[in-house]
FIBA-157434 format. One record per residue: residue in one letter; x, y, z of N, C-alpha, C in turn; residue number from 1. Coordinates in steps of 0.05 Angstrom, whole numbers, padded with zeros to 5 digits, always signed. Layout:
<pts>
{r->A | n.X->X | n.Y->Y | n.Z->Z | ca.X->X | ca.Y->Y | ca.Z->Z | c.X->X | c.Y->Y | c.Z->Z | k->NUM}
...
</pts>
This chain:
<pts>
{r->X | n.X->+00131 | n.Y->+00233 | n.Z->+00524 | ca.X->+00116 | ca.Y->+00247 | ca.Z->+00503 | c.X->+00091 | c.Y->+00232 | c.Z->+00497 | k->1}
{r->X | n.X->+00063 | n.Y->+00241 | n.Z->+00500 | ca.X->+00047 | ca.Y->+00231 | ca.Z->+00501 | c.X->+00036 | c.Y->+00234 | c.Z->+00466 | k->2}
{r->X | n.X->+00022 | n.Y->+00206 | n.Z->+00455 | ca.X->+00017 | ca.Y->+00202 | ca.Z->+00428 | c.X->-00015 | c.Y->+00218 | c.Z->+00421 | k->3}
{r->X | n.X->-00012 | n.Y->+00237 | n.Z->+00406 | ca.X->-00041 | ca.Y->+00250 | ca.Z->+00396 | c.X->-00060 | c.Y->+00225 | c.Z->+00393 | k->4}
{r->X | n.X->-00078 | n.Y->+00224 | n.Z->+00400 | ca.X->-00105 | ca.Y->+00207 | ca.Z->+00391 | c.X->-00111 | c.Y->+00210 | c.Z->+00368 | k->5}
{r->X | n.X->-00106 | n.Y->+00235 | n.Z->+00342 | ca.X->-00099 | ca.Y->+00231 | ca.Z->+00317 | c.X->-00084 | c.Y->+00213 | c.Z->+00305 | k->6}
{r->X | n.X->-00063 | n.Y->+00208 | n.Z->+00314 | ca.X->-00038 | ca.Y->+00190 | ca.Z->+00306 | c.X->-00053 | c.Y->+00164 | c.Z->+00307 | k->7}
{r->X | n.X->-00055 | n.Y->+00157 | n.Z->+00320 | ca.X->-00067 | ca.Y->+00129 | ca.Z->+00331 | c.X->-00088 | c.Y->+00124 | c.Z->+00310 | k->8}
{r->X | n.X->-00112 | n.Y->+00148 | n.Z->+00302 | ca.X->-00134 | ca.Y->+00139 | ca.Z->+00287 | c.X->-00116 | c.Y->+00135 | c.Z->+00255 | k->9}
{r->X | n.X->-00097 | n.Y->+00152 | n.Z->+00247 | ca.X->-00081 | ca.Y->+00149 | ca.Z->+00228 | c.X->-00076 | c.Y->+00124 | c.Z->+00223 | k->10}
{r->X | n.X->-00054 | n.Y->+00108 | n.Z->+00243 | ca.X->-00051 | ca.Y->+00084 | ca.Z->+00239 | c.X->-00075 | c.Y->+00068 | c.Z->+00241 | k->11}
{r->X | n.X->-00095 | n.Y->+00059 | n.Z->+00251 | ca.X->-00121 | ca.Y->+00049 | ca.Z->+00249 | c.X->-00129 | c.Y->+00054 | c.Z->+00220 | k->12}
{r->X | n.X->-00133 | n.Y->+00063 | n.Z->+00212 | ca.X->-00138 | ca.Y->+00073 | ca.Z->+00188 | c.X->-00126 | c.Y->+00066 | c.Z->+00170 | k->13}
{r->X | n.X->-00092 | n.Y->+00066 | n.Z->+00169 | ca.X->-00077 | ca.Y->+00053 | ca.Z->+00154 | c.X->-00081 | c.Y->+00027 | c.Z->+00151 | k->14}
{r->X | n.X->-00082 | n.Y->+00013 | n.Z->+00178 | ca.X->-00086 | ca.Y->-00016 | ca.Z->+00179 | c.X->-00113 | c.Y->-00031 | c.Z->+00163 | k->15}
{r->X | n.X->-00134 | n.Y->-00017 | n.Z->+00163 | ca.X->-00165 | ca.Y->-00021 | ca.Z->+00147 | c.X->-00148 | c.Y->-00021 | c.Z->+00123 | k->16}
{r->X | n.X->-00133 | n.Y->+00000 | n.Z->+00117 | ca.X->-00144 | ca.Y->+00008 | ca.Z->+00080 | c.X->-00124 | c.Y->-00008 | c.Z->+00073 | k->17}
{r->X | n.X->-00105 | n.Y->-00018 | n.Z->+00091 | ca.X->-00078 | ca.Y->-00038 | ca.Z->+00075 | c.X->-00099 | c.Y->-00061 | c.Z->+00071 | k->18}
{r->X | n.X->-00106 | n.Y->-00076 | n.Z->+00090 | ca.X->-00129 | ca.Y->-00088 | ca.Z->+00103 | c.X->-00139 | c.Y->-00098 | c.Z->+00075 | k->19}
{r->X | n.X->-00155 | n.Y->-00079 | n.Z->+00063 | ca.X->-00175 | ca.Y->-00082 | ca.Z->+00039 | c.X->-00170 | c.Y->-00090 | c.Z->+00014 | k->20}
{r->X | n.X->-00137 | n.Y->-00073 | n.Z->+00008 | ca.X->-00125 | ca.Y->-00080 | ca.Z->-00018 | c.X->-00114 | c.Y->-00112 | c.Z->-00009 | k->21}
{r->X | n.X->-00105 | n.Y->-00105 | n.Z->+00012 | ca.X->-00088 | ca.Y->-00142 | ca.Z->+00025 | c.X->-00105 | c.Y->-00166 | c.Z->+00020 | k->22}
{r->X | n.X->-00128 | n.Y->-00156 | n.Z->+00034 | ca.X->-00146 | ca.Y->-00186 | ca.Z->+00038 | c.X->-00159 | c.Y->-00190 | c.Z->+00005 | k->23}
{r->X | n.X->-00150 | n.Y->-00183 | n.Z->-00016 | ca.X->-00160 | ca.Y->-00196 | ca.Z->-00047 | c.X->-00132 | c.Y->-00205 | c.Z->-00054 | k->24}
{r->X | n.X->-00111 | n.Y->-00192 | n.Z->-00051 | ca.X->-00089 | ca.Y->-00203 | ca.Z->-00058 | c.X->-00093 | c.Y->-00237 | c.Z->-00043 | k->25}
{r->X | n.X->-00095 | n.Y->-00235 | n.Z->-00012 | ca.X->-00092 | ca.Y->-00260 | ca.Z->+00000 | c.X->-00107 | c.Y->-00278 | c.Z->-00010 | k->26}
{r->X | n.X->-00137 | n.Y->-00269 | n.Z->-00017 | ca.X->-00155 | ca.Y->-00292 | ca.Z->-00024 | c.X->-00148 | c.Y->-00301 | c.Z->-00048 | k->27}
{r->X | n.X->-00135 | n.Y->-00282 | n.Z->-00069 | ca.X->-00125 | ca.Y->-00293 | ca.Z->-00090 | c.X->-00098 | c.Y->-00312 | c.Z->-00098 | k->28}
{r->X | n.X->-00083 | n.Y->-00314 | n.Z->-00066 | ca.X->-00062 | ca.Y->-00331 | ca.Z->-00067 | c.X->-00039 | c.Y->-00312 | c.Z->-00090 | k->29}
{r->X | n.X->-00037 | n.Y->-00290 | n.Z->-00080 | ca.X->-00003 | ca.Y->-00272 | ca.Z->-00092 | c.X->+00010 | c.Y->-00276 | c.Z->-00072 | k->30}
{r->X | n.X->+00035 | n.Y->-00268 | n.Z->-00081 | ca.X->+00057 | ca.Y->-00270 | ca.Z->-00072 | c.X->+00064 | c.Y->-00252 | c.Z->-00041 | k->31}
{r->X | n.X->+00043 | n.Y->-00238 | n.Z->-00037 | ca.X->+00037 | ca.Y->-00203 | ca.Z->-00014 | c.X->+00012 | c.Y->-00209 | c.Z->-00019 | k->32}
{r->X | n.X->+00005 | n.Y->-00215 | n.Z->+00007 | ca.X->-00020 | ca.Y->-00212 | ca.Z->+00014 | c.X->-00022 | c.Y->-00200 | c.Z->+00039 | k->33}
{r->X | n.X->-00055 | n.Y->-00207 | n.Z->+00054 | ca.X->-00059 | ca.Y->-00180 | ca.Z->+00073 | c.X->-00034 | c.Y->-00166 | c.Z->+00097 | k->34}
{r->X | n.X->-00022 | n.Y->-00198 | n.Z->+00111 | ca.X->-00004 | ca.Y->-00179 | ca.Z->+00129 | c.X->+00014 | c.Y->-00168 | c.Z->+00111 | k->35}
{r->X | n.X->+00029 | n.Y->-00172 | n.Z->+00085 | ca.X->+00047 | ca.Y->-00152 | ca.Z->+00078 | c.X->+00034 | c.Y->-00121 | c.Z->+00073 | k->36}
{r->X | n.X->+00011 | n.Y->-00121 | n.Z->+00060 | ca.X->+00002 | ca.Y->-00088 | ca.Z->+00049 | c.X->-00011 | c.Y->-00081 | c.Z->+00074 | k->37}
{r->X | n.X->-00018 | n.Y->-00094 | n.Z->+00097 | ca.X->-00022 | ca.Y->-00076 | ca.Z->+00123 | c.X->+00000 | c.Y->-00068 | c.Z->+00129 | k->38}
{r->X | n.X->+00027 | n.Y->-00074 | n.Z->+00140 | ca.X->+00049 | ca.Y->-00075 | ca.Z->+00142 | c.X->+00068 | c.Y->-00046 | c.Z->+00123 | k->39}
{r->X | n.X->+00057 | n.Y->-00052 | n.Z->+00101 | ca.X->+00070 | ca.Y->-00034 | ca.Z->+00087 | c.X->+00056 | c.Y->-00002 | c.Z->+00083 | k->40}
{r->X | n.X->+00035 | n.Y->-00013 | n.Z->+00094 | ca.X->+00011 | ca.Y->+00016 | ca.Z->+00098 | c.X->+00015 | c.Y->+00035 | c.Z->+00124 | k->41}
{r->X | n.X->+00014 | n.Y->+00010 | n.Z->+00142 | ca.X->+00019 | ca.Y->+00022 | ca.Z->+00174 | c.X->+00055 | c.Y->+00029 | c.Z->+00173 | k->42}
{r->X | n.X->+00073 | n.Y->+00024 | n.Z->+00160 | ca.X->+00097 | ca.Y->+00034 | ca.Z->+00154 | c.X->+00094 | c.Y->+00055 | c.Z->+00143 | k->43}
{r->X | n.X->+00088 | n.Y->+00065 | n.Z->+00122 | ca.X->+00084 | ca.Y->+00086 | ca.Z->+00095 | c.X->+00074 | c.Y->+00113 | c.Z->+00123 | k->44}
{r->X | n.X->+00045 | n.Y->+00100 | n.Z->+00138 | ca.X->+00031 | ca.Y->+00124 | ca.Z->+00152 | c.X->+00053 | c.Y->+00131 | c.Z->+00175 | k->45}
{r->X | n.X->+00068 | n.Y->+00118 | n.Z->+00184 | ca.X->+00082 | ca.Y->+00119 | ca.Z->+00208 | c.X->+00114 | c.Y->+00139 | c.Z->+00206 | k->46}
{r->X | n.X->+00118 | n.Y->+00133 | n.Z->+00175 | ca.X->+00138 | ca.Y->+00149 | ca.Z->+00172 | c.X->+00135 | c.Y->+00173 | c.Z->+00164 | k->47}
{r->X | n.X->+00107 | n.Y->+00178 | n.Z->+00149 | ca.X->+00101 | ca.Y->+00202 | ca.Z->+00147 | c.X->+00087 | c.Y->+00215 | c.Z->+00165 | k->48}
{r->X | n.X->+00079 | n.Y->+00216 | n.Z->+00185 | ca.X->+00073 | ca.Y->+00224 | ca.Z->+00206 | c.X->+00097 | c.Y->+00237 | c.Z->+00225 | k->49}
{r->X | n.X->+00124 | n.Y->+00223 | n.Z->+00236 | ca.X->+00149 | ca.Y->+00231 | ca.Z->+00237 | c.X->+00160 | c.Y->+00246 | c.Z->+00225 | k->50}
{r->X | n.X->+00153 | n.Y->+00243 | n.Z->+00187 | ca.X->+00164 | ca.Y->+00263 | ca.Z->+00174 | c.X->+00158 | c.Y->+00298 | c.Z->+00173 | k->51}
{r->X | n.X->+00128 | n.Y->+00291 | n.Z->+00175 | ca.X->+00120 | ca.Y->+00316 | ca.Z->+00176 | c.X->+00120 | c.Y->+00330 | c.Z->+00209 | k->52}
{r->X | n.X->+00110 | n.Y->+00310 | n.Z->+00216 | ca.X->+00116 | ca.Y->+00325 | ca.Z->+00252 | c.X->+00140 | c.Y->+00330 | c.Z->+00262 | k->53}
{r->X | n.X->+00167 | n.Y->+00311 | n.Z->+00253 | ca.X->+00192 | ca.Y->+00316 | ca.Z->+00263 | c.X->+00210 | c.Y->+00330 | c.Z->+00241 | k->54}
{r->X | n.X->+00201 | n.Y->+00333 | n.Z->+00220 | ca.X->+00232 | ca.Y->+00334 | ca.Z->+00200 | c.X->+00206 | c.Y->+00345 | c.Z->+00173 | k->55}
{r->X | n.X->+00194 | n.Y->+00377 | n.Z->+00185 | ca.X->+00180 | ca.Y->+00383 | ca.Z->+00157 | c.X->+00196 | c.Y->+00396 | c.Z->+00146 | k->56}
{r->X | n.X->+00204 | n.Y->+00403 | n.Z->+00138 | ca.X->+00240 | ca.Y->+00416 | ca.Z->+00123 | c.X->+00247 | c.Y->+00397 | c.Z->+00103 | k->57}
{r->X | n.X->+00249 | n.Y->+00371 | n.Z->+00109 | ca.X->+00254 | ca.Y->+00339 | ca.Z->+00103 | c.X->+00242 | c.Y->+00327 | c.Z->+00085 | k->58}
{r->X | n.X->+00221 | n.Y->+00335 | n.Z->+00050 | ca.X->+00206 | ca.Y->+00331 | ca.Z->+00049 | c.X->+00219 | c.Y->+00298 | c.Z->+00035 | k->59}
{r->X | n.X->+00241 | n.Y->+00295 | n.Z->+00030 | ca.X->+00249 | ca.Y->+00277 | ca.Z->+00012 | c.X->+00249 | c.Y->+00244 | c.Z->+00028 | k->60}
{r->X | n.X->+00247 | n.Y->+00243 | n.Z->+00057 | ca.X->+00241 | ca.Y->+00222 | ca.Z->+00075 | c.X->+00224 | c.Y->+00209 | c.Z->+00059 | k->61}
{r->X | n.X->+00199 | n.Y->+00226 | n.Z->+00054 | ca.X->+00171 | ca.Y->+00208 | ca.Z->+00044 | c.X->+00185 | c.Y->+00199 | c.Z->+00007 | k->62}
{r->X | n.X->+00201 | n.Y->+00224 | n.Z->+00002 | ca.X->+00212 | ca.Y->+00203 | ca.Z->-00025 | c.X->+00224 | c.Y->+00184 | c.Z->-00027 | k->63}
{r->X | n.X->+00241 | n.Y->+00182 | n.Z->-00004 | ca.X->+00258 | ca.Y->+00152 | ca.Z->+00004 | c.X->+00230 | c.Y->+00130 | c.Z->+00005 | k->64}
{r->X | n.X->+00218 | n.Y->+00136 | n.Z->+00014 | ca.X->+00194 | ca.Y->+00116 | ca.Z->+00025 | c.X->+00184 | c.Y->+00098 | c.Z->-00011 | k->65}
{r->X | n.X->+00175 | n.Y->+00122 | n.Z->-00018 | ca.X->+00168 | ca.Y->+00111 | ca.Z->-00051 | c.X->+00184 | c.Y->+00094 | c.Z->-00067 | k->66}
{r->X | n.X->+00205 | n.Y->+00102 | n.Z->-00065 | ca.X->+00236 | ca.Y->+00093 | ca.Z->-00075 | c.X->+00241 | c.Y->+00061 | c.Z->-00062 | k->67}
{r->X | n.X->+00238 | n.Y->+00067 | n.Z->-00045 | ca.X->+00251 | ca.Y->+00044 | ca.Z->-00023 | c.X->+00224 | c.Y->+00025 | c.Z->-00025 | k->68}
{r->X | n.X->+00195 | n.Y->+00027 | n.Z->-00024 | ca.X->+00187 | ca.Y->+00003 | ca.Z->-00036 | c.X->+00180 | c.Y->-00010 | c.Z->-00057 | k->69}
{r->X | n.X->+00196 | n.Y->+00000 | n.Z->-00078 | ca.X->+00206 | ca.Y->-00022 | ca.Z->-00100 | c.X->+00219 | c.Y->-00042 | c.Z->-00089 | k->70}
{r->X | n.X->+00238 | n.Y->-00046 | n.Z->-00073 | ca.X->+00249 | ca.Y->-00061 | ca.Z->-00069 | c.X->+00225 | c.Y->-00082 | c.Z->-00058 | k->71}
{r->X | n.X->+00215 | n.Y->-00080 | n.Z->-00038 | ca.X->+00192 | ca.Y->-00098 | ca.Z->-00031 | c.X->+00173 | c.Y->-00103 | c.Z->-00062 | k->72}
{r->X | n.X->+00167 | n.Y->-00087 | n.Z->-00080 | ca.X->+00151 | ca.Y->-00097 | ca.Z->-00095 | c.X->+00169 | c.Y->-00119 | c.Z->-00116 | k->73}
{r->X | n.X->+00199 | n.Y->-00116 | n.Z->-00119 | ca.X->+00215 | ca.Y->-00128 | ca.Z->-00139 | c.X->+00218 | c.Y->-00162 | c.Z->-00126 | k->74}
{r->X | n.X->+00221 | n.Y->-00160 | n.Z->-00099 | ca.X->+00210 | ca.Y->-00183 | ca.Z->-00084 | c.X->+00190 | c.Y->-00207 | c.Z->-00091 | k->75}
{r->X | n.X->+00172 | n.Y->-00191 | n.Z->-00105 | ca.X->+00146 | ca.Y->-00210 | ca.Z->-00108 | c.X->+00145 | c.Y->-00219 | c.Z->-00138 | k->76}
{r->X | n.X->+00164 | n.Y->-00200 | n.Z->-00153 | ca.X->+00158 | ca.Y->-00207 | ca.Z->-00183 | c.X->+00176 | c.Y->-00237 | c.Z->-00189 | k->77}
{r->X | n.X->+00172 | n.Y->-00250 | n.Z->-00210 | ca.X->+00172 | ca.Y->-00288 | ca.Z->-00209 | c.X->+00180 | c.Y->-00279 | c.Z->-00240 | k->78}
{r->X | n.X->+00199 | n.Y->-00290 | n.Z->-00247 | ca.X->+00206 | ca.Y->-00296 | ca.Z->-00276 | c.X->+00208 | c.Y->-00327 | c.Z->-00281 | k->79}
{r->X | n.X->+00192 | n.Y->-00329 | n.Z->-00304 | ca.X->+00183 | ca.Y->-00361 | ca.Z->-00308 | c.X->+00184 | c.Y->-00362 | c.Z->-00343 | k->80}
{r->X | n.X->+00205 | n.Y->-00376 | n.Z->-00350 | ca.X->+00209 | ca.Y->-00383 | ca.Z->-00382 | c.X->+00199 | c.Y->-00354 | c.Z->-00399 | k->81}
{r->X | n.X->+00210 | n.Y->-00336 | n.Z->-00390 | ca.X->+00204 | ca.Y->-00313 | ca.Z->-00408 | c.X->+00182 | c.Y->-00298 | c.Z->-00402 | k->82}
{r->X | n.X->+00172 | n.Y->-00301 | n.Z->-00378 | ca.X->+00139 | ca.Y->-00288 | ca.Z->-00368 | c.X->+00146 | c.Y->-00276 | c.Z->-00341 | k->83}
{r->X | n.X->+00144 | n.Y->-00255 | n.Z->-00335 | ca.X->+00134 | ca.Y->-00237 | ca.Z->-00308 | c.X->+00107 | c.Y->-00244 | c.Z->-00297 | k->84}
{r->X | n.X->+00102 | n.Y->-00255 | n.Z->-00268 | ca.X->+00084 | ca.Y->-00258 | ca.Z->-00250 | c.X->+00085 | c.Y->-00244 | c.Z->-00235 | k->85}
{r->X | n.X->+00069 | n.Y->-00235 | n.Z->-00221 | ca.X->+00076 | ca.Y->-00211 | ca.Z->-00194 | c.X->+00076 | c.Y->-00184 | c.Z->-00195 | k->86}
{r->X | n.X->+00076 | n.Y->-00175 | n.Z->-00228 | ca.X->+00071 | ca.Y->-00142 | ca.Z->-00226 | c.X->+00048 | c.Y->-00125 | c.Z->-00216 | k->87}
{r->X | n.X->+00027 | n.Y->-00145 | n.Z->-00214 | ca.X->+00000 | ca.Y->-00128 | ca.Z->-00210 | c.X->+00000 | c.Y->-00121 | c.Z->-00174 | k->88}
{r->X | n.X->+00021 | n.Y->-00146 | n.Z->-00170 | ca.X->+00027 | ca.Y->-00147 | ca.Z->-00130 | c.X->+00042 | c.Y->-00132 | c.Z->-00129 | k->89}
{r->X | n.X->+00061 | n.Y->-00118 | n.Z->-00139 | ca.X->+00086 | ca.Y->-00108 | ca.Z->-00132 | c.X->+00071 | c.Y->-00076 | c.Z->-00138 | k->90}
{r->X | n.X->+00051 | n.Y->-00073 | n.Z->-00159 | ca.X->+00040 | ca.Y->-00056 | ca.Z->-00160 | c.X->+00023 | c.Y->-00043 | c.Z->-00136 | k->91}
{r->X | n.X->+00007 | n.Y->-00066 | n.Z->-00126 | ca.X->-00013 | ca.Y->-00057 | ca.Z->-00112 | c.X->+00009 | c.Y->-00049 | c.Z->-00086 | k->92}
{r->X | n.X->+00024 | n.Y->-00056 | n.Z->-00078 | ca.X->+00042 | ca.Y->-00053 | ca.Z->-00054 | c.X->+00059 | c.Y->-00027 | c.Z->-00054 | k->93}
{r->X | n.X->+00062 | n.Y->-00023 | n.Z->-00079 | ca.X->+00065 | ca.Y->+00010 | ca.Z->-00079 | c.X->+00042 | c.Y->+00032 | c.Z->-00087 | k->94}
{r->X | n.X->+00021 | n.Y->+00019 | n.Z->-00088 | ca.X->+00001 | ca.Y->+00040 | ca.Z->-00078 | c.X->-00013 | c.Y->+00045 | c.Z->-00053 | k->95}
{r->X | n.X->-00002 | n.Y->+00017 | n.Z->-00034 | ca.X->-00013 | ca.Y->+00015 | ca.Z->-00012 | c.X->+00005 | c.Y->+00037 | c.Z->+00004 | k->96}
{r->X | n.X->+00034 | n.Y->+00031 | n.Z->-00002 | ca.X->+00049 | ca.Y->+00052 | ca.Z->+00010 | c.X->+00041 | c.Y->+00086 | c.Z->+00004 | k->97}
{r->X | n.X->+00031 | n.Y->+00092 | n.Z->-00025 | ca.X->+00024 | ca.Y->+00106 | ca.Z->-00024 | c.X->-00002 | c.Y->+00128 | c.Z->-00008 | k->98}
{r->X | n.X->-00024 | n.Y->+00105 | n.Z->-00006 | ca.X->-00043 | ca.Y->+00107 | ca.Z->+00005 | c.X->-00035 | c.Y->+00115 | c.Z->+00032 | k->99}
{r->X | n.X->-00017 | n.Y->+00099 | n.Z->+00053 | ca.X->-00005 | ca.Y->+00101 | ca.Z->+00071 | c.X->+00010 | c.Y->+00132 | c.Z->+00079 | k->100}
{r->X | n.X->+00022 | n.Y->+00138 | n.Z->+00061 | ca.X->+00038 | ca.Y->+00176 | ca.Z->+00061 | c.X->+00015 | c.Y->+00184 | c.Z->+00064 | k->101}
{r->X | n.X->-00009 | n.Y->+00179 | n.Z->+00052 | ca.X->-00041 | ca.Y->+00198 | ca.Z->+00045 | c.X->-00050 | c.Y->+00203 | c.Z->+00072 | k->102}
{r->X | n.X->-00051 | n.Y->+00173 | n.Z->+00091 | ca.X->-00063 | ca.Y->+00168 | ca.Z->+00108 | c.X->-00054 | c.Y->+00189 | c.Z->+00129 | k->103}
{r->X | n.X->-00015 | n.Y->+00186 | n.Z->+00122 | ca.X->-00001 | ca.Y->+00199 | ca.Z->+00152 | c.X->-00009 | c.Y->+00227 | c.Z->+00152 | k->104}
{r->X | n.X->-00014 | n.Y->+00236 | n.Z->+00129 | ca.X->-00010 | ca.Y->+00266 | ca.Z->+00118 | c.X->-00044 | c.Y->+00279 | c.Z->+00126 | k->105}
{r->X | n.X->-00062 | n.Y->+00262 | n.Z->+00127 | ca.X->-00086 | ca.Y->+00271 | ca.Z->+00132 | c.X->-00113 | c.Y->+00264 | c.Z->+00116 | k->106}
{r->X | n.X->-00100 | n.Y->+00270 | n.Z->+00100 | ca.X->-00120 | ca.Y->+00262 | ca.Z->+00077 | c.X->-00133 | c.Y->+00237 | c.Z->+00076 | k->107}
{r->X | n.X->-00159 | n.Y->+00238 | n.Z->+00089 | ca.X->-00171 | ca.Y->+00206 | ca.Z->+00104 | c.X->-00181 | c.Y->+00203 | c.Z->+00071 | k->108}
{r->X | n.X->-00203 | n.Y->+00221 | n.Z->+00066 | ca.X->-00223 | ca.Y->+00210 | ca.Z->+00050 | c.X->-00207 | c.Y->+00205 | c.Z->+00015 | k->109}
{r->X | n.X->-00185 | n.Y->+00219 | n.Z->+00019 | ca.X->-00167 | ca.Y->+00212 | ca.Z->-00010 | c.X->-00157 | c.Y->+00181 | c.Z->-00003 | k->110}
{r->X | n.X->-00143 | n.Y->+00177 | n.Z->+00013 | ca.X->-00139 | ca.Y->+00152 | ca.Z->+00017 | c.X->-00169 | c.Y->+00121 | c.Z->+00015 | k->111}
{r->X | n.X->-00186 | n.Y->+00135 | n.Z->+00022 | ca.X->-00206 | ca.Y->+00115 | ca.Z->+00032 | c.X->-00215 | c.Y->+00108 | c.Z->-00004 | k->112}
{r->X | n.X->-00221 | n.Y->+00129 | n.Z->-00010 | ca.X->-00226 | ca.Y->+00126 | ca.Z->-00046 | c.X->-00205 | c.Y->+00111 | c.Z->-00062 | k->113}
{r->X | n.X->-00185 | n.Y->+00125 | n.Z->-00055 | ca.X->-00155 | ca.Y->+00109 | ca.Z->-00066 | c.X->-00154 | c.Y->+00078 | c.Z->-00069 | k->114}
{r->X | n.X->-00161 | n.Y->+00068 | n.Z->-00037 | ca.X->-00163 | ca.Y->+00049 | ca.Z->-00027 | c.X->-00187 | c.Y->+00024 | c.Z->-00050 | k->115}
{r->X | n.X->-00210 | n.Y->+00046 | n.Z->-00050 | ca.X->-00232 | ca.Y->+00029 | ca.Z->-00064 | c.X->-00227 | c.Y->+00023 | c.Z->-00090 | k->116}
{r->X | n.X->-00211 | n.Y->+00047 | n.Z->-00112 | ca.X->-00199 | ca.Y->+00049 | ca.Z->-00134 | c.X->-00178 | c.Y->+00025 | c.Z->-00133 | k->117}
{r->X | n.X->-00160 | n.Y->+00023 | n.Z->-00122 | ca.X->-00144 | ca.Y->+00001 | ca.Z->-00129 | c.X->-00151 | c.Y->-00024 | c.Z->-00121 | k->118}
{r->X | n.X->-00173 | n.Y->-00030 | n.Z->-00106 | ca.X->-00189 | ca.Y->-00055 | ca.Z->-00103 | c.X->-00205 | c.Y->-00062 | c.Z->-00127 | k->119}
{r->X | n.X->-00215 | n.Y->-00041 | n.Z->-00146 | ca.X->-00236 | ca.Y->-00038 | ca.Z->-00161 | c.X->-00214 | c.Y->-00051 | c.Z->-00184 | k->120}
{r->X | n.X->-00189 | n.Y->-00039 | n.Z->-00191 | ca.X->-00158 | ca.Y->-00050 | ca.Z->-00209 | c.X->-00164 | c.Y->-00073 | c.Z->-00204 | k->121}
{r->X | n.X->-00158 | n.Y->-00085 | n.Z->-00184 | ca.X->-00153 | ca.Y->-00114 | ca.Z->-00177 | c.X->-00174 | c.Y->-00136 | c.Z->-00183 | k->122}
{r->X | n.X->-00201 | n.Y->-00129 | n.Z->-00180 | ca.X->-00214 | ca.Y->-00144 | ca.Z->-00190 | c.X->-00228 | c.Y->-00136 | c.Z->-00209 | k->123}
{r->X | n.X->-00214 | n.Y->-00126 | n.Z->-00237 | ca.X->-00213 | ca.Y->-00126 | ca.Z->-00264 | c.X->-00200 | c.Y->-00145 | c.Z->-00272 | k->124}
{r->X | n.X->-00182 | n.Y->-00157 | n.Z->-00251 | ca.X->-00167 | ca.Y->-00193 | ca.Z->-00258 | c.X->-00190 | c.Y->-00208 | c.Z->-00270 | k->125}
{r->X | n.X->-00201 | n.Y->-00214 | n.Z->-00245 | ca.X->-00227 | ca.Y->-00229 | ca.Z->-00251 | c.X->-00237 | c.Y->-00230 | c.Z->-00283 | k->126}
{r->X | n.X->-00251 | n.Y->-00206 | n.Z->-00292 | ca.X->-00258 | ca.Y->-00195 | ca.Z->-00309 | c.X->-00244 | c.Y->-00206 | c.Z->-00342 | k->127}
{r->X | n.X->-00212 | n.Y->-00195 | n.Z->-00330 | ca.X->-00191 | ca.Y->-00206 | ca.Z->-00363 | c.X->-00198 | c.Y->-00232 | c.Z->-00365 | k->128}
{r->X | n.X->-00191 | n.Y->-00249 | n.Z->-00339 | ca.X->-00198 | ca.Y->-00283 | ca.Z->-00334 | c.X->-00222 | c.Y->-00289 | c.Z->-00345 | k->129}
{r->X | n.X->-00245 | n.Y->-00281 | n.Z->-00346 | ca.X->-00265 | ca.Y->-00282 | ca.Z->-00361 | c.X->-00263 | c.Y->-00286 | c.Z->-00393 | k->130}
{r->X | n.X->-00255 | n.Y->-00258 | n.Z->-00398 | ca.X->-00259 | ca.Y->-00253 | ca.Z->-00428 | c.X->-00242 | c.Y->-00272 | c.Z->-00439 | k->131}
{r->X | n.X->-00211 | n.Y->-00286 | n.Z->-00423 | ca.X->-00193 | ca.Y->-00295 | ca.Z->-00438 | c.X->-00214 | c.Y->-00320 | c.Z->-00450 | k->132}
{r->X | n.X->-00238 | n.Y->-00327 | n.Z->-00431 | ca.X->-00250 | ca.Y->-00356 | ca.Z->-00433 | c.X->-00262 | c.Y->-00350 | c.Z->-00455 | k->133}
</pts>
């Protein structure tokens, strides 16, 4: 069975926009950084791609997907003397997945915006870090 040249730009695509959210997490030293939200992007696009091409009847696959990475984001969260670390990572990693369903499903330019939007979240860190000074 030979692979559409769509598919392929899909995953390409997935891999950039995980890529983008990843590489601020990494530079910022979280807990998930770039290889995990590429990983979890090119996962997210890969199953939805199967889902819809193999099993459209099926729509709840892609809900398993949503569901199922909490578990990867509960991974990253750090309890320290009464304080949660890690929600804004555990966050961004389920929007990467989300982005990722966007990606498999078609929707380039919702994802690519998505993508810039939750980069734009992330370095509003910066920003709180500021004001706290």
């Amino acid at each position: 069975m030979d692979i559409p040249v769509i598919e392929i730009g899909k995953l390409l695509i997935a891999l950039i926009l995980g890529a983008i959210v990843g590489y601020e997490r990494e530079i910022n030293h979280k807990p998930a950084g770039l290889r995990t939200h590429i990983l979890v992007a090119l996962g997210a696009t890969l199953v939805t791609i199967i889902s819809v091409d193999f099993f459209p009847n099926y729509p709840h696959i892609i809900a398993a997907v949503i569901t199922g990475i909490g578990f990867i984001g509960a991974g990253t969260l750090i309890g320290n003397q009464g304080n949660v670390h890690g929600l804004t990572t555990a966050a961004s990693i389920w929007a990467v997945a989300i982005i990722g369903i966007t990606v498999g499903v078609g929707y380039f330019a919702l994802a690519f915006m998505s993508s810039l939007v939750v980069l734009l979240v992330l370095l509003f860190g910066k920003i709180e870090k500021k004001l706290e000074k």
